[in-house]
N, C-alpha and C positions, 0 to 999 in steps of 0.2 A: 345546825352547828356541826354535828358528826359527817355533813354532806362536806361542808367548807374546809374543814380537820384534812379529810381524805386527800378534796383537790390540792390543798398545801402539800403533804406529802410525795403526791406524783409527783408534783413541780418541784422539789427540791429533790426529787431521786432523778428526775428528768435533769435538773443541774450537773449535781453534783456525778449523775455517771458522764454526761457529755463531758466536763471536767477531768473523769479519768480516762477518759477515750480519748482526748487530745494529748494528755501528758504520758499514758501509754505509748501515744504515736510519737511524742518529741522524745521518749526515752530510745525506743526502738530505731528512729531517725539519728537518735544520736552515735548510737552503737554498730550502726549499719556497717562500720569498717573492721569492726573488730577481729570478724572474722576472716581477714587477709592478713595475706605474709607476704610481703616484697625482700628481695634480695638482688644483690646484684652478682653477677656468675663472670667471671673471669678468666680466661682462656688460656693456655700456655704456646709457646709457637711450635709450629708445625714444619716439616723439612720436603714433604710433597709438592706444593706449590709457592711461589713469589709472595703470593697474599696472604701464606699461613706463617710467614716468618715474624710478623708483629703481633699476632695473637688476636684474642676475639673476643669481645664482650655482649651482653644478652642481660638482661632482665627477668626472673622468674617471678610469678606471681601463685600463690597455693591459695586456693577458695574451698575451705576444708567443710560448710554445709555444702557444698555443690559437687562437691567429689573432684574437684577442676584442679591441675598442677601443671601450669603455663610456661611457656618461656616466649618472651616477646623479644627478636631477634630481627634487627637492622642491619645485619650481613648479609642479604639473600639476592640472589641475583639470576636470572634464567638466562642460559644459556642458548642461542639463537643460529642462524646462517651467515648472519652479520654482528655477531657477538665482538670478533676482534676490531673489527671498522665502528664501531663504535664505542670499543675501550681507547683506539689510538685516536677518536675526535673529542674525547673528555664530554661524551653523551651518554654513557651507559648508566640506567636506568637502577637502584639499585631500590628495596623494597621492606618494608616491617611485614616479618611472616609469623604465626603463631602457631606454634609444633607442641605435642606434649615435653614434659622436664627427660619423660623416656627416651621418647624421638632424638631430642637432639644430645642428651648423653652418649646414645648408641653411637654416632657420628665421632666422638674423643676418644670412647673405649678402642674402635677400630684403628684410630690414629696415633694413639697412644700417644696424649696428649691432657694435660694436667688441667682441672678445674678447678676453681676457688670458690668460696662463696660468702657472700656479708650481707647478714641482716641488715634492713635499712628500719631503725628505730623511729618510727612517725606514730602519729595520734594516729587515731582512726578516720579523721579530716584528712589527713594528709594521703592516707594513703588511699582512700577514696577517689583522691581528686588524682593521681598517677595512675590508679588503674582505667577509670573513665579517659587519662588523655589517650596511654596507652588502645583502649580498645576500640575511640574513637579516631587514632592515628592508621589503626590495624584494616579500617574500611578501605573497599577498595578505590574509593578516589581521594583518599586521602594517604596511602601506604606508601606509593610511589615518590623518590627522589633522587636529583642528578648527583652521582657519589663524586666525592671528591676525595683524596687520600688525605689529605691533608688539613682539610676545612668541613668536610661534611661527609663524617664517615659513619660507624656502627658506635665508635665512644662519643663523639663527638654528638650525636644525635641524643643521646643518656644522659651528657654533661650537661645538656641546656634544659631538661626537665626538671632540674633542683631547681633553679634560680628565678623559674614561673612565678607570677604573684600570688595565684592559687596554689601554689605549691609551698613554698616557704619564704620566697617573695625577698626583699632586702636582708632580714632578717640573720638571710644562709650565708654563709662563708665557707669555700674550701678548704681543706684543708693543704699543706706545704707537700705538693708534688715535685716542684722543680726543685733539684739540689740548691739549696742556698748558697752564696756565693759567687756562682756558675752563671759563666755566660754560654749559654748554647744555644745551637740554633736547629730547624729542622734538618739538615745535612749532617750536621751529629749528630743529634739523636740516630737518623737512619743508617750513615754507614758505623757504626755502633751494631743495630742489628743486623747488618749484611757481614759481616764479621767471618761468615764461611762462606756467601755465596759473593766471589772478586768478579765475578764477570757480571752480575746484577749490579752491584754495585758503580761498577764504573763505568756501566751502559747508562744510568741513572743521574750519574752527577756528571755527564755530560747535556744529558739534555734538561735539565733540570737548570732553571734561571734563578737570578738572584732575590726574588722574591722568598726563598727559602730561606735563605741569607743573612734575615732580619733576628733578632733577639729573641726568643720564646718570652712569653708569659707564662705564667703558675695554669693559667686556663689552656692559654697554647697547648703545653705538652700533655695534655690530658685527650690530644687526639690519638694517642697510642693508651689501650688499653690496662697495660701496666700502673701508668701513672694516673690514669683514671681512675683505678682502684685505689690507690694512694692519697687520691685528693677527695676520695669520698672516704677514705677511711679515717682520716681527720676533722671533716666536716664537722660543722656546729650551726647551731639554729639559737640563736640567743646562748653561745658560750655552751647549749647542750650537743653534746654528742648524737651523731643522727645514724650511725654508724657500726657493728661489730667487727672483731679484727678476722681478717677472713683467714676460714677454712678450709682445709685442702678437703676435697668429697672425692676428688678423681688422682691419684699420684700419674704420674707421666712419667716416658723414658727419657733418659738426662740427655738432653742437649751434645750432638758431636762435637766435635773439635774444628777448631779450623785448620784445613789443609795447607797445600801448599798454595802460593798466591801465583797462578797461574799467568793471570793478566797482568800481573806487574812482570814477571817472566816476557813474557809478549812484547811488552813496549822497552823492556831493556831488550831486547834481543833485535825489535826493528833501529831501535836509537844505536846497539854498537855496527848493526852490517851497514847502516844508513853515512854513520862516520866514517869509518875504516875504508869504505866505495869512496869516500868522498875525497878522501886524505891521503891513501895511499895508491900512485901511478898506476899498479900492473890492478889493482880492483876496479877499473874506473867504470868496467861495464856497471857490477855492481851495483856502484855508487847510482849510475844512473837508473838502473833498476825499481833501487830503493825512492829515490828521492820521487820518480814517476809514482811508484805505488803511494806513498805516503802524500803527497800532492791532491791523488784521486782517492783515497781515502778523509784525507779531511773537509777537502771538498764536497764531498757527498755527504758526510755529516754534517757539515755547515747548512747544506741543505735541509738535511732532517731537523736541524735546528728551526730552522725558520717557519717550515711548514708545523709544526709542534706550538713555536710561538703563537703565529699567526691567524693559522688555520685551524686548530682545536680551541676546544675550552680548559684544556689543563691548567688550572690556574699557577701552577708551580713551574711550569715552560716561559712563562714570560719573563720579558726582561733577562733574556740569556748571553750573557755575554762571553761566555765561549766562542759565541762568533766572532768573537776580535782574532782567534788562532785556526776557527776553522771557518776558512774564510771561503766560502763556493766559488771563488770565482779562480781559486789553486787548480780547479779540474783542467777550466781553461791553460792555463798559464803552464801547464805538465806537460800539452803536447802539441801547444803552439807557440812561438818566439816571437810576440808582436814588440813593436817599436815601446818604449817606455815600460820594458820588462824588468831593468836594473832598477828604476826609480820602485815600482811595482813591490820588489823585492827589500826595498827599502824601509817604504812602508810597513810591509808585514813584520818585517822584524821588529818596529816601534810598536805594533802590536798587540805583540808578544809579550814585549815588555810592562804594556801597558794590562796587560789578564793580569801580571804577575801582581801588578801595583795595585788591583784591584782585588786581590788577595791578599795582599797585604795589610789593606783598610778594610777589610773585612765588608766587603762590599759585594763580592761572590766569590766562593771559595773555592780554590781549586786541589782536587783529589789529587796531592802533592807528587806520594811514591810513583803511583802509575804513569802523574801528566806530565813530570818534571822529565823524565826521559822523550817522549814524543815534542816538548816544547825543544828539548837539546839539539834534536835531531831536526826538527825543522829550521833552527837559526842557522843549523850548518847549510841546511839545504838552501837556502836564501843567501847566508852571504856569498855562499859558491855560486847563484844566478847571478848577483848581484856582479862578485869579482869577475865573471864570464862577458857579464855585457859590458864592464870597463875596458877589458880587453878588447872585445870585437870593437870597440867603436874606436880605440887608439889604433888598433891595426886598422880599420876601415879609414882613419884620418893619412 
């Protein structure tokens, strides 16, 4: 009896600890995230390089048993021997690197350049499952991806990890990035921030096609880091906030001024010597001068046009209809007089007209102060071919 007594008790300690050794493990499995921190880090623009004027966003991850304080960073790019021939074919290669929060702070303090940061409020599920995508995005055949400025860049790559189904799935909502009311589109938003640099800017929104053109969405403009902070700063997960309102950790040096606008200077200055040659007798070398130059200038843009559309993957070059005023074949027509040069000229002036109309309908927009002078200047210079070849052909009659 005392034999039977004992074997019962093994067997119900035998139970009842298996029983705590699974619920131990499901507590422990449960908790497994507790000890992470995610934040999102937000970057202020920089006046060194073209790519630091929109700013720059990153992911921090703190794993406080592990001693670990991460930043997971979709900005990174190696520079190469054929670095620029493969930034002008919309191939360059861009990368998730993982730097300590040291590492890449030193990088702002030097540039003096402002950081933010926002607690990202998740269960311990949730953030389990960002850290794993993160660190299994961070592998090396999975790190690599073709950047795009516009559709697949460093925010845009952050914006798509909320809306995971493992992550919070239908559930999530943005929060109100885009000004309400506001119709903008990507050519606003950017020459907005090109605001001091006039000659990026209007190197940009020429070869830049009207695919840009189109309406933003709330998610759209969250390809600029600003507003990506914005729309995760309102974020909700079942009407809960996922979000803290961010903190400055780094202050920055305030933003210059914008200068003087050089490039608009530029194309009034080629638009009045282009007139004045044209118009008045004793300038006519001038005139001819200019209309040559301005001919084989937009000619050869027209060119860059096409080769941008065509021959890259820049998904914001296509559909450029700039080509209707910079037309390649003006290189021609500068310093040869072939037969059907007046009609030619005719043409291009309906053109012209025809960019305008499509600016008008909001169909591609044209960079007004600077283009509205070089479009001035070319109608002069065309209807002067135009009136020329009416002439030769009544004198030749």
């Amino acid at each position: 009896m005392l034999k039977k007594f004992c074997i019962l008790l093994v067997a119900l300690a035998a139970h009842f600890g298996a029983f705590a050794q699974t619920d131990a493990g499901n507590i422990v499995q449960q908790h497994a995230g507790d000890h992470l921190r995610i934040s999102l880090l937000t970057c202020g623009p920089g006046d060194e390089e073209v790519w630091e004027v929109f700013g720059h966003t990153a992911v921090r991850v703190i794993d406080t048993p592990n001693h670990t304080d991460v930043v997971f960073n979709y900005g990174t790019f190696e520079f190469g021997p054929d670095f620029e021939m493969q930034f002008m074919k919309g191939k360059l290669n861009y990368c998730l690197s993982v730097m300590t929060f040291n590492e890449f702070m030193q990088e702002y303090v030097q540039a003096k350049r402002s950081v933010e940061e926002q607690e990202l409020l998740l269960d311990w599920k949730q953030r389990e499952h960002i850290y794993d995508f993160l660190q299994w995005n961070a592998e090396n055949e999975n790190k690599y991806y073709k950047y795009d400025f516009f559709f697949d860049n460093c925010a845009t790559r952050i914006r798509d990890i909320f809306p995971k189904p493992q992550v919070f799935g239908k559930a999530f909502h943005f929060g109100q990035a885009l000004p309400e009311g506001k119709r903008l589109t990507f050519r606003d938003i950017i020459n907005v921030y090109f605001y001091r640099d006039y000659w990026t800017r209007l190197g940009v929104n020429i070869l830049l096609g009207s695919r840009i053109d189109k309406p933003m969405t709330n998610a759209d403009i969250m390809f600029l880091p600003d507003y990506l902070r914005d729309g995760v700063g309102g974020s909700t997960v079942s009407g809960r906030k996922i979000a803290t309102a961010p903190v400055l950790i780094l202050p920055g040096s305030q933003p210059a001024q914008g200068g003087l606008n050089y490039a608009l200077l530029l194309t009034l200055g080629i638009a009045l010597l282009t007139i004045a040659g044209l118009t008045v007798k004793k300038l006519k070398l001038l005139g001819k001068i200019m209309s040559t130059l301005l001919l084989v200038v937009t000619g050869l843009l027209g060119c860059l046009i096409l080769v941008m559309w065509f021959a890259t993957d820049h998904q914001g070059c296509a559909n450029n209809f700039n080509i209707l005023w910079c037309l390649p074949l003006n290189i021609f027509i500068a310093f040869f007089n072939p037969k059907g040069k007046g009609r030619y000229a005719v043409i291009a002036m309906l053109l012209i007209f025809v960019s305008f109309f499509l600016h008008v309908c909001k169909i591609q927009g044209l960079l007004l102060p600077e283009f509205a002078p070089l479009l001035l200047a070319l109608l002069f210079v065309f209807g002067t071919i135009y009136k020329r070849s009416k002439t030769n052909t009544a004198t030749y009659a």
